[in-house]
C-alpha positions in Angstrom: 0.0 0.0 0.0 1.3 3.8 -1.0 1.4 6.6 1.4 0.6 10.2 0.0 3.7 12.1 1.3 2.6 15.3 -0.8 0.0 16.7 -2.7 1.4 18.9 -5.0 -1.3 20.3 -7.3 -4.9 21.1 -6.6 -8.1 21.1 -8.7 -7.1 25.2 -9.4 -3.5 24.5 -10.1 -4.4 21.9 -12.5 -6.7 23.9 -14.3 -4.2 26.9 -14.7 -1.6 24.7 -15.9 -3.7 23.4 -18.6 -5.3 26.4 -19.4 -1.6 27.0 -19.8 -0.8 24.4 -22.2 -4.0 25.3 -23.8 -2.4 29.0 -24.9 0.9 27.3 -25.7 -0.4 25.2 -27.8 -2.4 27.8 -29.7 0.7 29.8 -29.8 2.9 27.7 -31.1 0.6 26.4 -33.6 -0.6 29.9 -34.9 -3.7 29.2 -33.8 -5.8 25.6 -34.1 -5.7 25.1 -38.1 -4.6 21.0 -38.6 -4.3 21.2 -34.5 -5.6 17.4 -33.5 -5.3 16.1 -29.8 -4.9 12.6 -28.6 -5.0 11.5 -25.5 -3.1 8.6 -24.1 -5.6 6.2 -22.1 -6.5 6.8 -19.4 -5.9 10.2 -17.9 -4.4 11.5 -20.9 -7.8 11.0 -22.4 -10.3 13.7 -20.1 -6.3 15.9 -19.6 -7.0 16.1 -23.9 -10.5 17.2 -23.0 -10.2 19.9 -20.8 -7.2 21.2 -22.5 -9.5 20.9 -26.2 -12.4 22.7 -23.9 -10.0 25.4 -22.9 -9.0 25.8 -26.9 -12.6 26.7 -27.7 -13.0 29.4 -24.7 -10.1 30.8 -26.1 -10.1 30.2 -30.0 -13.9 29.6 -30.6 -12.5 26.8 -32.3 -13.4 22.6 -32.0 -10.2 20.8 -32.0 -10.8 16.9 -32.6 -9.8 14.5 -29.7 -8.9 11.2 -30.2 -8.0 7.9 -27.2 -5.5 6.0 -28.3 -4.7 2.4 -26.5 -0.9 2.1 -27.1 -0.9 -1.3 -25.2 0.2 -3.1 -28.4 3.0 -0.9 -29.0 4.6 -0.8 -25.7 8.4 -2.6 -25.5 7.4 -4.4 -22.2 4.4 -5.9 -22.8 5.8 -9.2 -21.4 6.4 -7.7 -18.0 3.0 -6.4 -18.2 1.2 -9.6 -18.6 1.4 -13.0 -20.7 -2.1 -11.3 -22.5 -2.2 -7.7 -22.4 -5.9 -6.4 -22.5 -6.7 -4.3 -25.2 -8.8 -1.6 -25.2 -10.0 0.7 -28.3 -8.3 3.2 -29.7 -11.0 6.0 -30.6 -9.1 8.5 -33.5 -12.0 9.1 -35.7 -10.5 11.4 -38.0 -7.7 11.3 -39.9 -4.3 12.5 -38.6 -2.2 12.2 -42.4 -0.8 16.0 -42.6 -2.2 16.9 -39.2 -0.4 18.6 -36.2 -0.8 15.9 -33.8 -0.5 17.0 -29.7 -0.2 13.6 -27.7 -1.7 14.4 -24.4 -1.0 12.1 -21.3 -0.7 12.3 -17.6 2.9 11.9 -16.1 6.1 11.5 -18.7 8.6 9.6 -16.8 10.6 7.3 -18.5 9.3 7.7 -22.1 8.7 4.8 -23.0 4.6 5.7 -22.7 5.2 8.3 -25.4 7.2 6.5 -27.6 4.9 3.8 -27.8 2.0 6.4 -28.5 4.1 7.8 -31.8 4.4 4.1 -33.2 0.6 4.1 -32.5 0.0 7.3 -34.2 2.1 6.5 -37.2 0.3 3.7 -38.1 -3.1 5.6 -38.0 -1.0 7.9 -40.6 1.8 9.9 -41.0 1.2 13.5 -39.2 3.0 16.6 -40.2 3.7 17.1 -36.7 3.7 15.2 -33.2 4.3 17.2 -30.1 4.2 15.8 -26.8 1.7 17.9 -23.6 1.7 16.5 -20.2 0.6 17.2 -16.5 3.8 16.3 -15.2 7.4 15.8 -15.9 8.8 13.8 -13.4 11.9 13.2 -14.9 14.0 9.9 -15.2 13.9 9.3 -19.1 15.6 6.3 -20.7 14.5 7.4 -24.1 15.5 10.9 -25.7 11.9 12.2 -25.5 10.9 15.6 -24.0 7.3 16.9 -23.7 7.2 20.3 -25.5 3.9 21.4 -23.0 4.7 20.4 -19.5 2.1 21.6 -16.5 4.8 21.1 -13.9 7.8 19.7 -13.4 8.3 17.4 -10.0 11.6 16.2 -9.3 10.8 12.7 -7.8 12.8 9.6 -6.9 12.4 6.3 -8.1 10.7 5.1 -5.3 8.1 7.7 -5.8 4.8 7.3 -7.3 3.6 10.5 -8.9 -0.7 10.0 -9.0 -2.7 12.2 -10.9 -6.4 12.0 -10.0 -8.9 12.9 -11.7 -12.7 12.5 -10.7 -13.7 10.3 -13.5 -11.2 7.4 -12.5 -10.6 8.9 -8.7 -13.6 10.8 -7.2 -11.0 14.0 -7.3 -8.6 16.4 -9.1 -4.9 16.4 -7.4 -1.2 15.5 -8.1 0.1 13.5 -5.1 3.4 12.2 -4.6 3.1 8.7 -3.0 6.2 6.5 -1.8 6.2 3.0 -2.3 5.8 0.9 0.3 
C-alpha cells in the first residue's frame, strides 16, 4: 500500500496549468488550423479534454480528440502480462498531414510516449507530433521531451507521482506517494 507524502497540485492549479498548455499550444501552432489532440488512455484522455475545452474558450474553435490504447506498442508488454488487455483506440479522424498533440498524464521514463508515436504512425503519418503532459517527473531512458509540460516534479524512483482525476478517482490532485 502507497502513502501520499505530498500533494502537489490542486483542482485550481491543474486547471491553470492546462489552461496554460492550452495557450501554448495555440501559440505555437498559430492558432488551431490541422491542430488534432490525442489522449493517451487513461488520464491523458479527459487531460485532452479539458485542454481541447479550454482551446474553444479561447479560440472559438473545436479541436478533434482522439483515445489512443498504445498497449500493443509498448516494449514491455511481457512484464506487463502474458495477455495484455486491449482496449479501443477512438481517433475518428484522420491524422495524415495533421499537427498531432499527444496528451498524457505523467512523462517519466518515455517509453509511454514512444509507444504512442508508433501508435499514431500507423493511423497515418502527421505533419507534426508534439508531446503535452501534467507532469514531468523526470528519469527518461529514451530521448523524449514533452514540448507542453504543467509542472515539473523532481521525484525519486521510489516515488509514485498520482494524478487524480474524478472520472477514474472521485478528485482532481497530483500527489506524490512513496512506495511501500
Amino acid at each position: 500500500m502507497s502513502q501520499v507524502k505530498a500533494t502537489l497540485m490542486d483542482e485550481p492549479a491543474i486547471g491553470r496549468a492546462l489552461s496554460r498548455i492550452a495557450h501554448e499550444i495555440i501559440e505555437r501552432n498559430d492558432g488551431t488550423r490541422d491542430v488534432v489532440l490525442i489522449g493517451i488512455r487513461r488520464r491523458g484522455v479527459p487531460l485532452a479534454q479539458m485542454i481541447a475545452e479550454n482551446i474553444r474558450k479561447y479560440e472559438q474553435a473545436d479541436v478533434p480528440v482522439g483515445e489512443l490504447d498504445i498497449m500493443l506498442y509498448r516494449d514491455d508488454l511481457t512484464t506487463i502480462a502474458d495477455m495484455p488487455k486491449v482496449s479501443n483506440t477512438n481517433v475518428p479522424f484522420s491524422v495524415t498531414d495533421k499537427r498531432v498533440v499527444i496528451v498524457d498524464d505523467v512523462l517519466y521514463t518515455g517509453r509511454t510516449a514512444r509507444a504512442a508515436i508508433d501508435a499514431i504512425f500507423a493511423l497515418g503519418r502527421p505533419a507534426m507530433i508534439q508531446l503535452a503532459v501534467l507532469v514531468d517527473r523526470g528519469h527518461r531512458e529514451l530521448p523524449i521531451r514533452a514540448d507542453y509540460v504543467g509542472k515539473n516534479i523532481p521525484t525519486s524512483h521510489s516515488e509514485v507521482v498520482a494524478v487524480q482525476l474524478p472520472e477514474y478517482d472521485g478528485e482532481t490532485a497530483v500527489k506524490i506517494l512513496t512506495k511501500d
